[in-house]
BASE-92655 format. One line per field, with one value per residue (C-alpha): residue number from 1; x, y, z. Coordinates in nm, 3 decimals, always signed. Example, Ala and Ser with C-alpha at 12.3 -4.5 7.8 and 13.67 -1.06 7.14 Angstrom:
<pts>
resi <- c(1; 2)
xx <- c(+1.230; +1.367)
yy <- c(-0.450; -0.106)
zz <- c(+0.780; +0.714)
</pts>
This chain:
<pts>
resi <- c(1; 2; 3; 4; 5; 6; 7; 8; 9; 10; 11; 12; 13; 14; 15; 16; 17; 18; 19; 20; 21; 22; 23; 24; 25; 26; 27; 28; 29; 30; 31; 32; 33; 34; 35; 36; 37; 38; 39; 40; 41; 42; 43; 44; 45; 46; 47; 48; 49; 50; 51; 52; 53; 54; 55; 56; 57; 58; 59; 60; 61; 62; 63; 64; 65; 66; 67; 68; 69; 70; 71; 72; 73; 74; 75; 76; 77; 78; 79; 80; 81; 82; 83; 84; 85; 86; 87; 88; 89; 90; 91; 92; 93; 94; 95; 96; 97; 98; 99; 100; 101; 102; 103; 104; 105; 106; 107; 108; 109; 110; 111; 112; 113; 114; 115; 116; 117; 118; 119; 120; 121; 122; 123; 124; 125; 126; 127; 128; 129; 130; 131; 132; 133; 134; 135; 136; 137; 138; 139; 140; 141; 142; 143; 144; 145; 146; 147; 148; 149; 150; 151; 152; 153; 154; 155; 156; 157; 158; 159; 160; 161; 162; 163; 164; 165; 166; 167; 168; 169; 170; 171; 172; 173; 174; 175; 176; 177; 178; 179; 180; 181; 182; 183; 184; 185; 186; 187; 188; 189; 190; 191; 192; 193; 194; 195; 196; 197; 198; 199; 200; 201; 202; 203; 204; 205; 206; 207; 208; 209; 210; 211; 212; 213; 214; 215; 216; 217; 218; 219; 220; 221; 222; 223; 224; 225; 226; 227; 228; 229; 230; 231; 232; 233; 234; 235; 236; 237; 238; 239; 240; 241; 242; 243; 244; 245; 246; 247; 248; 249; 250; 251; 252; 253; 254; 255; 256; 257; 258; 259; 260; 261; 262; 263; 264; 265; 266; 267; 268; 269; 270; 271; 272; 273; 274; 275; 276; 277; 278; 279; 280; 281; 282; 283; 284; 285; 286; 287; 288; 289; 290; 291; 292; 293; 294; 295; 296; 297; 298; 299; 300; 301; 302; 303; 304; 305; 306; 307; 308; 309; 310; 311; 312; 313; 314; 315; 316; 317; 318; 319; 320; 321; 322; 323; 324; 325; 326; 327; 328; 329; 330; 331; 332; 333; 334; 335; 336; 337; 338; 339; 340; 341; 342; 343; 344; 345; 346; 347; 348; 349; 350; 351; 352; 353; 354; 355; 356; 357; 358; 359; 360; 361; 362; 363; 364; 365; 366; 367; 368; 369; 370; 371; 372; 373; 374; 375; 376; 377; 378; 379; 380; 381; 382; 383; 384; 385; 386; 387; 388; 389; 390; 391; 392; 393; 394; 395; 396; 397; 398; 399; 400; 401; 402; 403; 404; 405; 406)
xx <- c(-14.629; -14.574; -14.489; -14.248; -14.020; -13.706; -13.415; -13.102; -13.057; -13.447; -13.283; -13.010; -12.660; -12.669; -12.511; -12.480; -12.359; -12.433; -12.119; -11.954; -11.674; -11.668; -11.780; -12.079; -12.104; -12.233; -12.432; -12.399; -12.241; -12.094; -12.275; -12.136; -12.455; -12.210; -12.344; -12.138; -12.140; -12.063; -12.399; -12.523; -12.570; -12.800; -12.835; -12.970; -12.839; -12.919; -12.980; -12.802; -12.499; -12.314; -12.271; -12.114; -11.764; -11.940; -12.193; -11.927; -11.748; -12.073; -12.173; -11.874; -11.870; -12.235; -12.139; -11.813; -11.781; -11.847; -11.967; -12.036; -12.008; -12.026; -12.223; -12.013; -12.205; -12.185; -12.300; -12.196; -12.050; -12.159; -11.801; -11.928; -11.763; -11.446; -11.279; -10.995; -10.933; -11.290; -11.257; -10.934; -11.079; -11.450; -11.177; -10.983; -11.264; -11.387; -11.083; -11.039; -11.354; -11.230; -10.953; -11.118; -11.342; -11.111; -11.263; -11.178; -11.246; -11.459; -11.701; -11.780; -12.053; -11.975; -12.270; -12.199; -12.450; -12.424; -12.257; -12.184; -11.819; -11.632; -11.345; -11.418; -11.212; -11.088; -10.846; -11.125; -11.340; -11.068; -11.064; -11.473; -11.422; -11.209; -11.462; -11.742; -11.590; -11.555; -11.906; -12.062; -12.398; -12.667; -12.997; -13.294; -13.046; -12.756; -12.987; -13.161; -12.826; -12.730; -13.024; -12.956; -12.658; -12.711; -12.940; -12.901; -13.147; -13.421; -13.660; -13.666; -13.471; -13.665; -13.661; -13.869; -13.914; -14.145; -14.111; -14.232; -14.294; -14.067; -14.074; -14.166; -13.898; -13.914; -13.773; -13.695; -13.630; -13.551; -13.426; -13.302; -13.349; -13.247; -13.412; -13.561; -13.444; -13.301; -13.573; -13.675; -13.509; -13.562; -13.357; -13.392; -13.399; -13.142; -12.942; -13.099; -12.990; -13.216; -13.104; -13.287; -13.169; -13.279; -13.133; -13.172; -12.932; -12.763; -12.973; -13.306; -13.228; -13.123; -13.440; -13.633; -13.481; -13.508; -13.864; -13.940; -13.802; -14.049; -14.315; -14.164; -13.917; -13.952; -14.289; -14.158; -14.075; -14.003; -13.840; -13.800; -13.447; -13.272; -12.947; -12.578; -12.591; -12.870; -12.845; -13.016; -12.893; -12.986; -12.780; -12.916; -12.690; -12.917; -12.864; -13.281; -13.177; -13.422; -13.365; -13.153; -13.475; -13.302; -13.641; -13.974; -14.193; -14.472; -14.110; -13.976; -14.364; -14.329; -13.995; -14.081; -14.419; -14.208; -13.946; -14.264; -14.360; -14.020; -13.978; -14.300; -14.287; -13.938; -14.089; -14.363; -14.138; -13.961; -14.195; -14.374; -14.038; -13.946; -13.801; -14.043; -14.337; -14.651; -14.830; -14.763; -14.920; -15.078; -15.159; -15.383; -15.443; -15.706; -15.900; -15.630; -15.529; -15.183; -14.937; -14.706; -14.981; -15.096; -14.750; -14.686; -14.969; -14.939; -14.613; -14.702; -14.969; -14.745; -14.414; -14.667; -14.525; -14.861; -15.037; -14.776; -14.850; -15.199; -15.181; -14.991; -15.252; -15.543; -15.658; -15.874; -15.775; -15.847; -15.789; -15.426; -15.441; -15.616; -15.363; -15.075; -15.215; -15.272; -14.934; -14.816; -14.766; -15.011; -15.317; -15.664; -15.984; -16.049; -16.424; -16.404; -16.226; -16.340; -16.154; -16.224; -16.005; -15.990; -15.791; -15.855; -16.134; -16.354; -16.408; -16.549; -16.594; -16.407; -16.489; -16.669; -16.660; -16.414; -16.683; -16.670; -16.941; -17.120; -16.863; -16.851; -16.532; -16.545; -16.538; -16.254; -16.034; -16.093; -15.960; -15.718; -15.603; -15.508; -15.128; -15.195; -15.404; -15.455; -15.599; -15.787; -15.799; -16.001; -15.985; -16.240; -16.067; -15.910; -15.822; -15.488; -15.371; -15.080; -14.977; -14.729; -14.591; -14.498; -14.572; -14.691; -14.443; -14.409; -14.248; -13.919; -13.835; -13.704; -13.519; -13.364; -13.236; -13.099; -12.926; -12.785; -12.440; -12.435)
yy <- c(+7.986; +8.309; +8.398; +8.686; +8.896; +8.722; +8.459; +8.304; +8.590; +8.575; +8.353; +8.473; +8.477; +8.466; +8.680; +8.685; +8.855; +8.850; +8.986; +8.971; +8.825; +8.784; +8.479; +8.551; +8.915; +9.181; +8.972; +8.849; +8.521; +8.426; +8.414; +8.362; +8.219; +8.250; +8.145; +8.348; +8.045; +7.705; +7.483; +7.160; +7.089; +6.867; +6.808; +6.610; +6.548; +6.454; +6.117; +6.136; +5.904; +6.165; +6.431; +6.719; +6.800; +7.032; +6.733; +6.503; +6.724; +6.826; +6.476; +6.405; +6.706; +6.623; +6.273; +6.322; +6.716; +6.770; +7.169; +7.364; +7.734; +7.896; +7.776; +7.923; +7.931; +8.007; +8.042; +8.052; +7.706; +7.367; +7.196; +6.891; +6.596; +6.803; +6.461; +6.547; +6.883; +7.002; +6.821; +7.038; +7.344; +7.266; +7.213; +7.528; +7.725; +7.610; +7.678; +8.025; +8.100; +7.913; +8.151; +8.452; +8.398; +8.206; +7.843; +7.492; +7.416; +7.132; +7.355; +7.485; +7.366; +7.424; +7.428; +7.534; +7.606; +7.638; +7.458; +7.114; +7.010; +7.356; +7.382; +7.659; +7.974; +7.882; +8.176; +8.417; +8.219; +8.272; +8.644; +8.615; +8.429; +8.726; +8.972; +8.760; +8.778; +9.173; +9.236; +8.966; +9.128; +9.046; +9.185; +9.155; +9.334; +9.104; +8.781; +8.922; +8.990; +8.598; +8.477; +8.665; +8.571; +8.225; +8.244; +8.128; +8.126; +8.214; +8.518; +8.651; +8.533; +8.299; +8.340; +8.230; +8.286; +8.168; +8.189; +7.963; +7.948; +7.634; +7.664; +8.012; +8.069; +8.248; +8.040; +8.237; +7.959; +8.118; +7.979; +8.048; +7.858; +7.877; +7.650; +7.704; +7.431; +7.114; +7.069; +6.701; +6.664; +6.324; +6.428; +6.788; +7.069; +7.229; +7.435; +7.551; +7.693; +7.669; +7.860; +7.872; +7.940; +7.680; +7.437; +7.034; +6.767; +6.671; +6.344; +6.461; +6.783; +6.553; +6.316; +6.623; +6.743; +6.372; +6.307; +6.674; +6.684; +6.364; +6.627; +6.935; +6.951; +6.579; +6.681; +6.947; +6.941; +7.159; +6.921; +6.542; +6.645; +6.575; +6.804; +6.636; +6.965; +6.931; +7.042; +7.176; +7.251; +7.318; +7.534; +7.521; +7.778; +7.703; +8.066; +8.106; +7.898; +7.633; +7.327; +7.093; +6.916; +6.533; +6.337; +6.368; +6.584; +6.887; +7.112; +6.899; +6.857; +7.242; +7.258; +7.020; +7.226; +7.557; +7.344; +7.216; +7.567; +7.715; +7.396; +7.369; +7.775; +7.778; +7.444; +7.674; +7.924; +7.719; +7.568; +7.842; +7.978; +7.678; +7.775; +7.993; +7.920; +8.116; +7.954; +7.760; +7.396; +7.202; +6.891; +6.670; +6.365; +6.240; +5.928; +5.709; +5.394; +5.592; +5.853; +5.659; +5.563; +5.962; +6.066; +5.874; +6.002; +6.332; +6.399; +6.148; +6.421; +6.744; +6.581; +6.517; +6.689; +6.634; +6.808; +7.081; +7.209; +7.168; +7.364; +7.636; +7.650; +7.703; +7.385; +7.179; +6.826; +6.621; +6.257; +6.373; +6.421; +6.037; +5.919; +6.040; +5.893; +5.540; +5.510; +5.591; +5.238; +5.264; +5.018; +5.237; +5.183; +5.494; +5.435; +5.591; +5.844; +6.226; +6.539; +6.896; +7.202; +7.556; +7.864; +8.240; +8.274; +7.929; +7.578; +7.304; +6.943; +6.815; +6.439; +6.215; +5.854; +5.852; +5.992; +6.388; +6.603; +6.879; +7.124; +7.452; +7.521; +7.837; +7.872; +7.586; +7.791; +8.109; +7.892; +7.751; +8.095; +8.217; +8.224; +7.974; +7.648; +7.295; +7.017; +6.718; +6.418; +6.145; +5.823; +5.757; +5.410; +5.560; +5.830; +5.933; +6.299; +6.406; +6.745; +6.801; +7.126; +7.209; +7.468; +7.465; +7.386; +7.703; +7.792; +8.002; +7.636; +7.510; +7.827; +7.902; +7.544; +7.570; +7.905; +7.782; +7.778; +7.926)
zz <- c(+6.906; +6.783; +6.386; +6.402; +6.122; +6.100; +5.953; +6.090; +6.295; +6.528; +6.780; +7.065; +7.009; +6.648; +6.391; +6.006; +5.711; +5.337; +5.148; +4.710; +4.730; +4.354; +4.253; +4.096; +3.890; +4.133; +4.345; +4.749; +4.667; +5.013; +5.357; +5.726; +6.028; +6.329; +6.686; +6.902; +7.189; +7.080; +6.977; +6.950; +6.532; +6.302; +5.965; +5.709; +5.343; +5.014; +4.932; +4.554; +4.552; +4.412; +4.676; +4.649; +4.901; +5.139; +5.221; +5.289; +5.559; +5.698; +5.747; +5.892; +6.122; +6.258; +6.335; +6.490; +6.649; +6.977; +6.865; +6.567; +6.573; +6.219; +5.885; +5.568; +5.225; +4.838; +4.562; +4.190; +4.247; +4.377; +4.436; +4.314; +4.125; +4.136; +4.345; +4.590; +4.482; +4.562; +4.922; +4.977; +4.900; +5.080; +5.395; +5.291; +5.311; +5.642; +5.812; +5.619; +5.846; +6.160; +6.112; +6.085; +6.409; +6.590; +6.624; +6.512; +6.147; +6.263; +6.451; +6.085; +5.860; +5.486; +5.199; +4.795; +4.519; +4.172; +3.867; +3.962; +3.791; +3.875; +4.082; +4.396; +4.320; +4.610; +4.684; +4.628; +4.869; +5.104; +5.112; +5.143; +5.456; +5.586; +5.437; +5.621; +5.977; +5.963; +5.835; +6.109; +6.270; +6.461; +6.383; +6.061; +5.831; +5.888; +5.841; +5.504; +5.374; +5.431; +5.282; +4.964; +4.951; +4.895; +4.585; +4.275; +4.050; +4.303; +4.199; +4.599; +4.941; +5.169; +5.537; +5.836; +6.226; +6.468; +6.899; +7.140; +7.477; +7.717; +8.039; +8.048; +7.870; +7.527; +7.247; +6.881; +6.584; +6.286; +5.937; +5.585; +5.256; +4.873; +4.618; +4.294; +4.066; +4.070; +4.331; +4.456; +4.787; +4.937; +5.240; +5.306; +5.101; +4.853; +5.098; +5.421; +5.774; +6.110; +6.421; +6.794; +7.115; +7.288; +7.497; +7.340; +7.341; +7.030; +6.962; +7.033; +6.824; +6.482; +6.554; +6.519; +6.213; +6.069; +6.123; +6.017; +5.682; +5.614; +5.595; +5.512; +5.239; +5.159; +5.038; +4.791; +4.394; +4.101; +3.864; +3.992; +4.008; +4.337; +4.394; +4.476; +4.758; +4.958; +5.307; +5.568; +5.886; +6.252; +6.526; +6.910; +7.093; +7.463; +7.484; +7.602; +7.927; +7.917; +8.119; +7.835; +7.674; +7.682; +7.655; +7.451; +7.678; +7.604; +7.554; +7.298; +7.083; +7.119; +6.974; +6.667; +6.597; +6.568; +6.372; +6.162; +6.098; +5.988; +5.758; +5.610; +5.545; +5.380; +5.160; +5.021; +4.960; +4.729; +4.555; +4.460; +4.347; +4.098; +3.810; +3.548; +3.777; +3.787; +4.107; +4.419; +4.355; +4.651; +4.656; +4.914; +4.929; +5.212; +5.293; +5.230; +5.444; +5.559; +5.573; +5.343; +5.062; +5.082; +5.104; +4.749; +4.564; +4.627; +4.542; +4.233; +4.119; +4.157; +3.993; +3.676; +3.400; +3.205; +3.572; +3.600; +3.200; +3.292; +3.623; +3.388; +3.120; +3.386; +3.246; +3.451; +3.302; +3.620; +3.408; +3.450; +3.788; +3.814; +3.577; +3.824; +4.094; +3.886; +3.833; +4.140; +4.270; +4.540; +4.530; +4.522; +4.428; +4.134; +4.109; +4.497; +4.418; +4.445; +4.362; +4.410; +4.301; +4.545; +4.531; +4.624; +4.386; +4.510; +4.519; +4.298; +4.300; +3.940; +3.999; +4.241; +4.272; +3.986; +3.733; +3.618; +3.766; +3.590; +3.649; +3.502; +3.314; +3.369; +3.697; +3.692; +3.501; +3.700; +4.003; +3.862; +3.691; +4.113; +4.281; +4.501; +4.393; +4.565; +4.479; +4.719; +4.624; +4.901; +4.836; +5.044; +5.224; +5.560; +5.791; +5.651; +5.473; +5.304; +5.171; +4.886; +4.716; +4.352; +4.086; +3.777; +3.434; +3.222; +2.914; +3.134; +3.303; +2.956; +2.874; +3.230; +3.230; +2.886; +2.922; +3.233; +3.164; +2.782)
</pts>
């Protein structure tokens, strides 16, 4: 596997465009992935009861359409709880782009962002869709352009590529993600779009997707908060002409570890965009009798509001950390328990066996004062490892979230 420059647009067949249609004020606010062959399509959604219309019809298309050719996005407006309006317009606005490219509304996936509650200006959406179809690309450009689109309060785009080798056959997987608050997905992620040319059948492609988001984007949080919009999506054109993967063999393990790449990338991404944060937050949690048990902990340590100020103020108060982890209702022995602190600038060992060491505090908070910081916690009572992603809680998440609206 190969990391290469590139989005939505990396793979074969696959064009894009980032265009204002004037939703938002002066900002890309509607975005067009177009496969220009029909594909196989996956997706997994957001596990809030209240979803937003776009997740409903994109449910419904993955389960029941034979294709999907086009993924139509924007921002400035979530389309959800606006009831049987906001389900006419999500549908107006996918066949607005079936239209303009000249395939069925149910070959196209539809995904909003924004203020939940808000009706879609839908008849301005309908002009983007024609704008969208006329400014359609392939190409880096095109697929940056679509990834900016789709932001809403993210500080920079987020975009990912990897190829792979099937066969030997070049594969390009490529993806696109926005996220920055709102930010607990227990599904997915808040809106995202994956693209490859290769050649899968339908089922194995979502049972890939499924089990990858359990490590990916499941593993994320800003905020606890889990959207009524997230989505991500996944687009297999076969364009690479591969023999159609249709069982789990050494093509389809090299498939999910490029998937696993582009995932776990676009995660970090967003977590180390959360709202007002100052540094990605990395959590792992080893020694532990399984996946699941690691898997709860350390996403019980980074959604710690008492960690995240901590993280912030370069403050290594590890009892918090030990205190997330206590109440994460997973059974552990803490007199066993050792954790250690790295980033750019080192490594030191805060506690072991559940006791503080002589640690300086200096050199803590010079660690803890770098970009990028993780934390290990071993348990010290099995084989299993987890990794979780968050950021740190600064004084901009309380005022971007209360001058959301006003």
């Amino acid at each position: 596997m190969e990391i290469i420059d590139g989005g939505v647009t990396a793979a074969q067949g696959f064009q894009a465009a980032g265009v204002y249609a004037g939703i938002k004020k002066k900002r890309k606010d509607m975005a067009l992935v177009y496969s220009v062959v029909p594909a196989k399509g996956a997706g997994t959604f957001t596990t809030n009861v209240v979803k937003a219309a776009p997740v409903k019809w994109d449910i419904k298309v993955t389960k029941e359409s034979p294709f999907v050719q086009a993924v139509v996005l924007n921002s400035g407006v979530a389309n959800a709880c606006t009831g049987a309006e906001g389900e006419i317009n999500n549908e107006r606005m996918a066949k607005a782009v079936a239209d303009a490219i000249s395939i069925p509304a149910q070959a196209v996936y539809t995904a909003s962002t924004g203020v939940i509650g808000k009706q879609l200006p839908i008849e301005t959406i309908v002009e983007g869709a024609k704008i969208l179809a006329t400014e359609l690309k392939a190409g880096r450009e095109a697929g940056a352009f679509a990834a900016e689109a789709i932001m809403t309060t993210d500080t920079y785009s987020k975009e990912s590529a990897v190829s792979f080798i099937v066969d030997g056959i070049e594969v390009k997987l490529g993806g696109m993600a926005k996220g920055s608050g709102m930010i607990h997905p227990n599904m997915a992620t808040m809106l995202g779009v994956v693209t490859t040319d290769l050649n899968i059948s339908k089922e194995l492609l979502q049972e890939a997707l499924s089990a990858d988001v359990k490590v990916s984007f499941n593993m994320i949080s800003v905020d606890r908060d889990t959207s009524t919009n997230d989505s991500l999506l996944v687009l297999a054109n076969g364009l690479a002409g591969n023999a159609e993967i249709t069982e789990k063999n050494e093509a389809y393990n090299s498939f999910c570890k490029a998937l696993n790449y582009v995932t776990t990338d676009l995660s970090k991404k967003m977590a180390a965009d959360g709202e007002g944060a100052t540094k990605l937050f990395e959590v792992q949690v080893t020694g532990a009798p399984s996946w699941e048990d690691a898997s709860v902990i350390s996403k019980s340590i980074i959604t710690s509001n008492l960690v995240k100020t901590a993280i912030f103020g370069n403050d290594a108060n590890w009892g918090r950390i030990l205190c997330a982890m206590g109440y994460s209702g997973i059974d552990f022995d803490p007199e066993k328990v050792d954790l250690t602190i790295e980033s750019a600038d080192g490594t030191l060992k805060l506690v072991e066996n559940g006791m503080a060491t002589d640690y300086s505090e200096e050199f803590a908070t010079k660690i803890l004062s770098g970009n990028e910081v993780k934390a290990i916690a071993d348990l010290k009572s099995g084989s299993a490892t987890a990794t979780a992603w968050g950021c740190d809680f600064s004084y901009d998440y309380v005022k971007i979230n209360a001058d959301y609206r006003s």
